[in-house]
Legacy VTK file of the C-alpha trace (Angstrom):
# vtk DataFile Version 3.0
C-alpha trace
ASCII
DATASET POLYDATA
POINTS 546 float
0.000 0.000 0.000
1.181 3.644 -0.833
2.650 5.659 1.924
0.599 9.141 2.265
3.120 12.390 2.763
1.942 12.545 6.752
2.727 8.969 6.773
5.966 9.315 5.703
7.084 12.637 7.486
5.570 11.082 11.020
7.666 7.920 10.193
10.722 10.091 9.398
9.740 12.323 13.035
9.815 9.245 14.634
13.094 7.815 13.951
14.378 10.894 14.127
12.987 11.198 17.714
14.788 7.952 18.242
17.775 9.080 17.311
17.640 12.072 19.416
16.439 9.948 22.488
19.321 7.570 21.837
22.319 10.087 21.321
23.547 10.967 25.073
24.318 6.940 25.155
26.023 7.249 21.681
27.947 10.409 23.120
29.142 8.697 26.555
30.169 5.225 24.351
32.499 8.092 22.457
33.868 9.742 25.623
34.496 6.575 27.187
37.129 5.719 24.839
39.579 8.443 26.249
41.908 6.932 27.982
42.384 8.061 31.421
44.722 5.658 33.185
46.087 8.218 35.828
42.449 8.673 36.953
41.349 5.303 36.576
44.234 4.368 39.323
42.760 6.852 41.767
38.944 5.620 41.313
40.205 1.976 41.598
41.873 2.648 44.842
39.521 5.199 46.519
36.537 5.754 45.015
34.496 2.817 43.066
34.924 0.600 46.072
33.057 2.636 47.938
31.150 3.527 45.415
29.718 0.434 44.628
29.090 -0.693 47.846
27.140 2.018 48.913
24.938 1.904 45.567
24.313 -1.759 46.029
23.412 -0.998 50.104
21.242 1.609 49.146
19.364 0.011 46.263
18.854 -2.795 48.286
17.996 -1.068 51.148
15.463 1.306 49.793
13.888 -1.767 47.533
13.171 -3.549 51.065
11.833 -0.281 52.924
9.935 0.176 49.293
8.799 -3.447 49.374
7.430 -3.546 52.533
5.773 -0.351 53.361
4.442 -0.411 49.426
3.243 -4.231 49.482
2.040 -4.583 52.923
-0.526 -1.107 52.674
-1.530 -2.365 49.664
-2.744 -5.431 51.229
-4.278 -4.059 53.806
-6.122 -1.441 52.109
-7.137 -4.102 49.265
-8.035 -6.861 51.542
-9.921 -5.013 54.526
-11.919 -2.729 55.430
-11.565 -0.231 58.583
-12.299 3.170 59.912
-10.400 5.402 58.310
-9.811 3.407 54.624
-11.538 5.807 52.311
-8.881 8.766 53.421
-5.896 6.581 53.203
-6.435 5.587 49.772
-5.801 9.459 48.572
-2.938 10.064 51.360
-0.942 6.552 51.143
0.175 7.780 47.461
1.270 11.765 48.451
4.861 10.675 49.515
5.003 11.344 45.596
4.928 14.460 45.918
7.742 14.616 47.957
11.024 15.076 46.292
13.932 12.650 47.619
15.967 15.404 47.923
13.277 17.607 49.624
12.681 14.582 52.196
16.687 14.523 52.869
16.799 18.423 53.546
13.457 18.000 55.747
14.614 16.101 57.630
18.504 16.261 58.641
16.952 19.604 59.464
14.421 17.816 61.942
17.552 15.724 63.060
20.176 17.890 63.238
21.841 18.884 67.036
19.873 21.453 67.446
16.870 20.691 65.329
13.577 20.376 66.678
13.728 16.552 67.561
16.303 17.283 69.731
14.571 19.786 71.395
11.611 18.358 71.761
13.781 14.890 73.271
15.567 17.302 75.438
12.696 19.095 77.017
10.565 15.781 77.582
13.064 13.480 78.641
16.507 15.824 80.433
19.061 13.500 80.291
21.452 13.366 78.420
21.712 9.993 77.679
18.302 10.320 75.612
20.057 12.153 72.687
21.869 8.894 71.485
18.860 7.108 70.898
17.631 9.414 67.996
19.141 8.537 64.348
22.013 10.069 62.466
20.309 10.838 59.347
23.642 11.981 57.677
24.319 8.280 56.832
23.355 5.440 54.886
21.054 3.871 57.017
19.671 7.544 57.145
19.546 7.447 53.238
17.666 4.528 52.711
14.715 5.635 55.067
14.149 8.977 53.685
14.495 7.962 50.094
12.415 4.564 51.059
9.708 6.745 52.541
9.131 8.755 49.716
9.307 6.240 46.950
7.188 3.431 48.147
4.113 4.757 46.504
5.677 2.991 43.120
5.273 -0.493 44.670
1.935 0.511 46.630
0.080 1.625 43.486
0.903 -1.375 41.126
0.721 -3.369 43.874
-2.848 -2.666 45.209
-3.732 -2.400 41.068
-2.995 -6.318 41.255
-3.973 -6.973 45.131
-7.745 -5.278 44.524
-8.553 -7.358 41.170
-7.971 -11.013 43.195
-10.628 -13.718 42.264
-12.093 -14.858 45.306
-11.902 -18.183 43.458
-8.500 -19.030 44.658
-9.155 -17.490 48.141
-11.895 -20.007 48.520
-10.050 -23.427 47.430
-7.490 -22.031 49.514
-9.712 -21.966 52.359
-11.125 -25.300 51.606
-7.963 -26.865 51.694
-7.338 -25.661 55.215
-5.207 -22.332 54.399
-5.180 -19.271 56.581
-5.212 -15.688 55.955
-1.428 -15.143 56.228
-0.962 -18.418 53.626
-3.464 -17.090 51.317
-1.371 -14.104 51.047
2.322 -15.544 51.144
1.083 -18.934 48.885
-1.401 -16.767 46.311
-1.786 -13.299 46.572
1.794 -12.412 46.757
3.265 -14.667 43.931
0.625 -13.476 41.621
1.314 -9.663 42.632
4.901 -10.891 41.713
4.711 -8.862 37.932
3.212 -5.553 39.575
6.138 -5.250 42.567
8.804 -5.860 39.763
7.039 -2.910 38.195
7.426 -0.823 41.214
10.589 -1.930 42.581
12.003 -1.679 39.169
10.821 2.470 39.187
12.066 2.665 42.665
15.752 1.404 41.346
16.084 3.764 38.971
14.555 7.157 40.881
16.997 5.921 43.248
20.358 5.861 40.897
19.013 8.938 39.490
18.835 10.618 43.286
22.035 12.866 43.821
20.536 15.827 46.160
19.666 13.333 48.651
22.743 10.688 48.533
25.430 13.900 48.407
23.338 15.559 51.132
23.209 12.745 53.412
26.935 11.218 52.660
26.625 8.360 51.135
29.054 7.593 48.045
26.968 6.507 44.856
27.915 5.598 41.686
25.907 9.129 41.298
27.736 11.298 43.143
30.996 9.524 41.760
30.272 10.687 38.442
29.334 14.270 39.645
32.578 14.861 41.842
34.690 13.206 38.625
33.304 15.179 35.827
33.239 18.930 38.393
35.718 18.628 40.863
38.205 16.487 39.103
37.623 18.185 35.501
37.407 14.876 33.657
34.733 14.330 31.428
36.432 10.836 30.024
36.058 9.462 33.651
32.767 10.707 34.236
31.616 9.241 30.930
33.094 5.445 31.396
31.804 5.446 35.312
28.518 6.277 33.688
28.730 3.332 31.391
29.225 1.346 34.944
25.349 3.232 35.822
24.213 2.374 32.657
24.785 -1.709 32.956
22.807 -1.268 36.328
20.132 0.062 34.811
20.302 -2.606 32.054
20.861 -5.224 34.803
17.578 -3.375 36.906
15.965 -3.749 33.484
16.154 -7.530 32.837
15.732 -8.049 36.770
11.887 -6.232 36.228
11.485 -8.615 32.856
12.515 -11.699 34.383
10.165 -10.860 37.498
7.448 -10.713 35.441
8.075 -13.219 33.478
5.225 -16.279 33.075
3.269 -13.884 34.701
-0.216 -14.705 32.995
-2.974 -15.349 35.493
-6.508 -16.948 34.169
-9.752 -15.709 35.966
-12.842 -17.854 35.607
-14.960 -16.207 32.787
-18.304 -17.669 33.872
-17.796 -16.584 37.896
-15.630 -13.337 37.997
-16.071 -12.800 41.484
-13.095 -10.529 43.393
-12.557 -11.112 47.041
-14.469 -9.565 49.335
-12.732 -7.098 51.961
-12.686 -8.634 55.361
-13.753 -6.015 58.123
-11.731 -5.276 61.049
-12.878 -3.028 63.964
-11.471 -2.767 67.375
-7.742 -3.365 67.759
-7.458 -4.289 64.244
-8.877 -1.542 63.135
-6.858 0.304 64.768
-3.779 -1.364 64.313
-4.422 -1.371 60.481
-5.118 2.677 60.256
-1.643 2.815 62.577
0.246 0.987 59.989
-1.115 2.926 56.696
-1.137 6.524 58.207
2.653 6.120 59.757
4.176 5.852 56.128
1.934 8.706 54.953
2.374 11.020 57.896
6.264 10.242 57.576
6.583 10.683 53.981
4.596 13.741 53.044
3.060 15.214 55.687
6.023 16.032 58.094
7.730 17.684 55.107
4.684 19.335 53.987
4.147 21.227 57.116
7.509 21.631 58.024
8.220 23.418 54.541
4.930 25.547 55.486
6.333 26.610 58.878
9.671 27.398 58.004
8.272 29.646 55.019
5.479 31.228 57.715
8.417 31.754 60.390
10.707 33.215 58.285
8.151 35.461 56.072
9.142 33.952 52.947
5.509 34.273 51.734
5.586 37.957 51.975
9.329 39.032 51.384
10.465 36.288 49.087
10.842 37.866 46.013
13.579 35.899 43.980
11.825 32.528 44.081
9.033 34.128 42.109
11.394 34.350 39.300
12.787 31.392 39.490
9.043 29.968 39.140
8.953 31.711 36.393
12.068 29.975 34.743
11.064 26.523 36.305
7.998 27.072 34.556
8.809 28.275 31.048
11.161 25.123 30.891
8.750 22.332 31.892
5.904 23.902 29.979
8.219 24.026 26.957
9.639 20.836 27.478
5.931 19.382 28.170
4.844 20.968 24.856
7.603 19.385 22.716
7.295 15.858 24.706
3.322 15.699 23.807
4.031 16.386 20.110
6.788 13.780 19.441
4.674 11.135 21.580
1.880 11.634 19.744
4.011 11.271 16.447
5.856 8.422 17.770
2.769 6.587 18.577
0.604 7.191 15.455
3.691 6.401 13.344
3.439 2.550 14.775
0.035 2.864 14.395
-0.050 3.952 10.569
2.301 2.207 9.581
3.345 -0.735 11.834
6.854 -2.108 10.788
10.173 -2.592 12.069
11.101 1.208 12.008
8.569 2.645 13.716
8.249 -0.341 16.296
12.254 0.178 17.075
11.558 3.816 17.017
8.845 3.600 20.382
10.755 1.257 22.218
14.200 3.435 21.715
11.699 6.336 22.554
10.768 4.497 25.677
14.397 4.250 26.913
14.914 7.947 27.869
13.479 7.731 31.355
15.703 4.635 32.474
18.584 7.096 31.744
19.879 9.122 35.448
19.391 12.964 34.884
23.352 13.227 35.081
23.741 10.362 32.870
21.669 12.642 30.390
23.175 15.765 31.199
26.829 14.007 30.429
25.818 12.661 27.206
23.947 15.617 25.799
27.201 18.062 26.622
29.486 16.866 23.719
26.026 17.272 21.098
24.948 20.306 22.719
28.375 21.997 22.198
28.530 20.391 18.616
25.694 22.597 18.068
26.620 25.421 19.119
30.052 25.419 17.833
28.556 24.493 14.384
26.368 27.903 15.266
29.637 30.364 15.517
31.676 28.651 12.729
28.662 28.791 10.261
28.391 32.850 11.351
32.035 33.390 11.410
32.010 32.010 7.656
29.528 34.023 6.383
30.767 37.481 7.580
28.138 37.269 11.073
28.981 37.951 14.318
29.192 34.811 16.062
26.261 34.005 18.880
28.074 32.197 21.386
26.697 29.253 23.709
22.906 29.264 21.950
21.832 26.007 23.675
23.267 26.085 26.219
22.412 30.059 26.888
18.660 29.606 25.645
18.026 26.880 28.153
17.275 24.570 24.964
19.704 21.770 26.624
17.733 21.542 29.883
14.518 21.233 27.398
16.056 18.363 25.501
17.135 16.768 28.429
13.383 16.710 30.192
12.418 16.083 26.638
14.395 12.515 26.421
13.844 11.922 29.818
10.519 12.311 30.490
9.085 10.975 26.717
8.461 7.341 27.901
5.563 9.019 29.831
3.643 10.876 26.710
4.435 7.441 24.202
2.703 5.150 27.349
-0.172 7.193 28.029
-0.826 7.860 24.328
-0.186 4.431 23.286
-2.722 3.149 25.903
-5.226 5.549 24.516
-4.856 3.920 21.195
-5.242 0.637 22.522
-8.590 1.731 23.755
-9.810 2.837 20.270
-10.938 0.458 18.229
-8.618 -0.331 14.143
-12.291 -0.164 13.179
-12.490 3.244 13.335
-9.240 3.976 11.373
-10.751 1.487 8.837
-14.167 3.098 8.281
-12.712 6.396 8.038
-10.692 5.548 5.363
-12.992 3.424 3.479
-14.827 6.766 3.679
-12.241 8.611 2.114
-11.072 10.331 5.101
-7.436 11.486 5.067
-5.485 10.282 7.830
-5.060 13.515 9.372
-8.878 14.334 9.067
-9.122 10.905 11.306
-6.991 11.875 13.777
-8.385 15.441 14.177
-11.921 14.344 14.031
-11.908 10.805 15.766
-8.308 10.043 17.341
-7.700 13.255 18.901
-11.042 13.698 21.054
-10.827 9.962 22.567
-7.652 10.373 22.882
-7.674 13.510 25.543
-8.001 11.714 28.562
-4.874 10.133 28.355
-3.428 13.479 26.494
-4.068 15.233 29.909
-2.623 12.901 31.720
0.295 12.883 29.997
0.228 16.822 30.670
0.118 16.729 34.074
3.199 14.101 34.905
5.724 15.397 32.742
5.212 18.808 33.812
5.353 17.993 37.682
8.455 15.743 36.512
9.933 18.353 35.039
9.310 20.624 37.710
11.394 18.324 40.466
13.714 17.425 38.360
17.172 18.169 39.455
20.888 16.279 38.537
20.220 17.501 34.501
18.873 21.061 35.630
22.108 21.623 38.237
24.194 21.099 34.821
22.698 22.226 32.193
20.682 25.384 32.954
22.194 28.430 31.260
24.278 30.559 34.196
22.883 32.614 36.421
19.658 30.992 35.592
17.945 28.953 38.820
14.816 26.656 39.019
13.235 25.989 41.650
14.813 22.680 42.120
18.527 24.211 41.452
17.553 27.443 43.780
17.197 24.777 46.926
19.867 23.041 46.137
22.008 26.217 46.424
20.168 26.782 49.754
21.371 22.837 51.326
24.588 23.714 50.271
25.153 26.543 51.825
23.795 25.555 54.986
20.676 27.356 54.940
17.921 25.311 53.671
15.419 26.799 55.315
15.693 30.117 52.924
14.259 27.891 50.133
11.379 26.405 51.628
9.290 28.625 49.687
10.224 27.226 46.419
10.270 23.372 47.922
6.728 24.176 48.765
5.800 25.029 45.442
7.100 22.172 43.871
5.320 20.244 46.335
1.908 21.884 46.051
2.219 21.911 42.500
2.931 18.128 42.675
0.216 17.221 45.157
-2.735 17.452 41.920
-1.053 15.087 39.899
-0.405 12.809 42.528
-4.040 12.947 43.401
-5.316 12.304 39.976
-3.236 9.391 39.523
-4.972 8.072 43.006
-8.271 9.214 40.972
-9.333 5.673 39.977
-12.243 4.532 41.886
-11.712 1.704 44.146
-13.251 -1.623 43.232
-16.857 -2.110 44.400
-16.222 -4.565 47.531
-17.505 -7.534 47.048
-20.337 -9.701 49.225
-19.670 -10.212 52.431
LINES 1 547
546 0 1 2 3 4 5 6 7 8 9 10 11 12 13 14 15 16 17 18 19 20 21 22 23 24 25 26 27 28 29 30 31 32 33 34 35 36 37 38 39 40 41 42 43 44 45 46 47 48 49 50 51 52 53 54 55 56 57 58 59 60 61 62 63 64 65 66 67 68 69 70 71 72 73 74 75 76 77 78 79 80 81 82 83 84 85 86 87 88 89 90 91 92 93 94 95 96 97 98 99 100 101 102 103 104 105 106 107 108 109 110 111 112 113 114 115 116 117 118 119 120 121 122 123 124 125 126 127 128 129 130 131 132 133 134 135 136 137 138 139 140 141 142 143 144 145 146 147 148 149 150 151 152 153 154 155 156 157 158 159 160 161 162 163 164 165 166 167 168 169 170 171 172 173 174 175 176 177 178 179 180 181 182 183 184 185 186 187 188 189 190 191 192 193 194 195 196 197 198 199 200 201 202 203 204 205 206 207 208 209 210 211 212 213 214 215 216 217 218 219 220 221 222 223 224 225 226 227 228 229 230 231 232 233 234 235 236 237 238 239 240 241 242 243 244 245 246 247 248 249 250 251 252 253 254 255 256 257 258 259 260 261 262 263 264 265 266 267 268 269 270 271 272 273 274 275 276 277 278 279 280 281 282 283 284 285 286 287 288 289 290 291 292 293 294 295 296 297 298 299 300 301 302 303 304 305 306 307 308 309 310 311 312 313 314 315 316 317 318 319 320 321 322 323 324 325 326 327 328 329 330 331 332 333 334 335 336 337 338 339 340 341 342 343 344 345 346 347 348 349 350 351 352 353 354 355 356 357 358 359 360 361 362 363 364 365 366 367 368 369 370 371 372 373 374 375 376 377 378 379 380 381 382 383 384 385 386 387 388 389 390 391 392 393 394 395 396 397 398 399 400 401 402 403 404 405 406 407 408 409 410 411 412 413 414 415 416 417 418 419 420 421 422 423 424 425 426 427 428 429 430 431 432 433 434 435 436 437 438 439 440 441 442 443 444 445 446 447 448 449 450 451 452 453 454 455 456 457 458 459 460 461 462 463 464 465 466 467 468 469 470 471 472 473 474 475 476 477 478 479 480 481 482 483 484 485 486 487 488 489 490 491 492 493 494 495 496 497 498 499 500 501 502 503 504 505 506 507 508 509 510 511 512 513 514 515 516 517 518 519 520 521 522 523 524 525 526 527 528 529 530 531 532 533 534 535 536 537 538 539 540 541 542 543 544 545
């Protein structure tokens, strides 16, 4: 069949999109071939060690804090019900809302000598003795709860997606054959949750390697923060580049680890009796015990930062006198809305190019596109520096040759770098949501339109488009937030003097003096608190008879 011209220029878009998406790994492959033997001496000796050690203690670490606050709330909140239940459905996923690095400022600030916990210990219990028993948050132990807290919403929302759709037809044999509650769960509910916690622990992994604020902040000595010191303290970009290729087989190993957990993973539900389990009430002790154990992880992981970053901006008048973090809204803004913009567009084209015209090309083009958010932010950032200068160094020899005064760093300067880098990042979002729109409209209507004579781009106006805006808002909403709290690619790309919000607190923590910028880490979170809501929007399932 003929190719139509939109056809062919979405399926040229699209694999240029690819291309684009797939160039900072190109880039670091190229750096990496520097030799740097000197260097690699000194990170041999006294820095990988370490390095990887305290990447592999925190991934596992935060993956078991993850696991068990995520997968144990989901159970309870799928399985029973209790006073309290409806509000903990909309506050159990908030923590999201919560940047890691926000939680780490939060609270070492809580922590800290002469922080309000040890106030508080000191005036309740005078002894001195007492002051030992609270937590050094300045360490990895300290690392893996904050970032734990914060991130466990991944596993808790796939996880109570799978726990809340169980057929109470393998509850009931179970029961029959003499199981219990706790050997339901461990012998059936959990091995066939198995696919959705390699989901979530798989996200958890990789907003973890990506973390930097919080593991420099706290101490601890990632692969990360190795890559950040070595490319900005050190002055080798070679170095950086081949300890990011280290990150990068993580990520690939993280990868096949999520694959191979949900491997198999196809569960049957009888067609002709497609009961789900029925919620077992608890009251009393249970109850209680139950609303204890969902509303701790909550309370911890968003709303002790949220009110902390509200009294610290109340104490210190930042609502009133604060006038620079206005404009760095302003640049936070104009970035993600940018970068949002240009993210929806090559989604869309992306998508409909597979759709159109299905083949190898386009099908390698939306899984490359897919790619960009497994990719840290500095990972990014170090890739798209050698293009990025290409660019712009193409720019001033192209003006120098035709008589024009040269314009200097223009991606760099025009903030177009930090948009590319959300762009590739953040672009698995737009291609999922979109692509699960289309799955939800039936070939049938591409068919009938163009049996009618309909042009493909009259189709998608008239018919795609309009079904398609659900999931065209959605994919709004998350990449802007994610842009918005987005920091390791923002810290090195931005133009200079140019802050974000995200940047500006950063500056703050390391200067000592957090609590100036907890005006601008309240706006990210309140601007962050709507999409986390709307992605707890989905009604709960109907519970079942009792």
């Amino acid at each position: 069949m003929t190719r139509t011209v939109p056809e062919i220029i979405a399926i040229f878009l699209a694999a240029l999109t690819a291309l684009v998406v797939a160039a900072p790994v190109i880039s670091i492959a190229v750096l990496a071939l520097q030799p740097e033997a000197e260097l690699w001496q000194h990170l041999l000796a006294y820095v990988l060690p370490q390095a990887l050690r305290d990447t592999a203690a925190l991934l596992i670490g935060v993956g078991i804090v993850a696991l068990g606050i995520g997968a144990g709330t989901a159970w309870l909140i799928s399985s029973h019900d209790f006073p309290g239940r409806a509000l903990l459905l909309w506050l159990l996923p908030l923590p999201l809302a919560i940047p890691t690095y926000l939680a780490a400022y939060v609270y070492v600030d809580l922590f800290e000598p002469l922080g309000l916990v040890h106030r508080t210990l000191a005036t309740l219990m005078p002894m001195p003795d007492a002051i030992k028993l609270l937590p050094a948050m300045r360490s990895l132990p300290g690392a893996i709860f904050v970032i734990g807290l914060v991130l466990y919403p991944y596993v808790y929302l796939s996880a109570r997606a799978m726990f809340q759709h169980r057929s109470a037809d393998f509850a009931e044999a179970a029961k029959v054959l003499g199981a219990g509650r706790w050997t339901t769960f461990r012998r059936i509910s959990l091995p066939m949750a198995r696919p959705a916690l390699a989901v979530g622990l798989a996200l958890v992994a990789l907003e973890t390697l990506n973390d930097i604020g919080a593991s420099e902040y706290l101490g601890v000595r990632t692969l990360t923060v190795s890559v950040f010191t070595t490319w900005l303290n050190r002055g080798s970009l070679a170095g950086a580049a081949q300890l990011s290729l280290f990150m990068l087989a993580i990520v690939t190993v993280l990868i096949a680890i999520e694959r191979f957990g949900r491997r198999e993973s196809s569960y049957e539900f009888s067609a002709e009796n497609p009961r789900l389990m029925a919620r077992t009430q608890l009251h009393g002790w249970r109850g209680a015990l139950a609303l204890t154990a969902c509303l701790l992880p909550a309370l911890l992981g968003f709303a002790v930062p949220l009110l902390y970053l509200l009294h610290q901006s109340i104490r210190r008048g930042l609502l009133t006198t604060e006038t620079t973090v206005w404009r760095d809204a302003g640049h936070t803004i104009m970035l993600a809305a940018i970068a949002t913009g240009v993210a929806l567009l090559l989604g869309l084209i992306v998508v409909i190019a597979q759709r159109w015209r299905a083949s190898r090309l386009t099908d390698a083009s939306f899984a490359i596109a897919q790619t960009g958010y497994a990719l840290p932010g500095l990972v990014l950032a170090l890739g798209l520096l050698t293009p990025v200068l290409f660019i712009d160094n193409s720019l001033n020899a192209l003006a120098r040759w035709i008589g024009a005064t040269p314009p200097g760093l223009v991606m760099v300067g025009s903030g177009a770098a930090v948009v590319i880098a959300y762009v590739i990042r953040f672009l698995a979002v737009p291609t999922g949501f979109i692509k699960a729109g289309f799955e939800r409209i039936p070939v049938d209507y591409d068919d009938s339109a163009r049996a009618a004579g309909a042009p493909v781009m009259t189709s998608l106006r008239v018919i795609q488009l309009p079904l398609l805006r659900p999931a065209l808002l959605g994919a709004v909403i998350v990449v802007f937030v994610d842009c918005l709290k987005e920091l390791p690619a923002t810290l090195l790309l931005r133009p200079l003097n140019v802050e974000t919000l995200a940047t500006s607190i950063y500056q703050y923590a390391s200067r000592g003096s957090f609590e100036e910028g907890a005006l601008a880490a309240l706006l990210i979170v309140a601007a962050s608190i709507g999409p986390v809501m709307w992605l707890a929007r989905f009604a709960d399932v109907p519970k079942g008879p009792v």
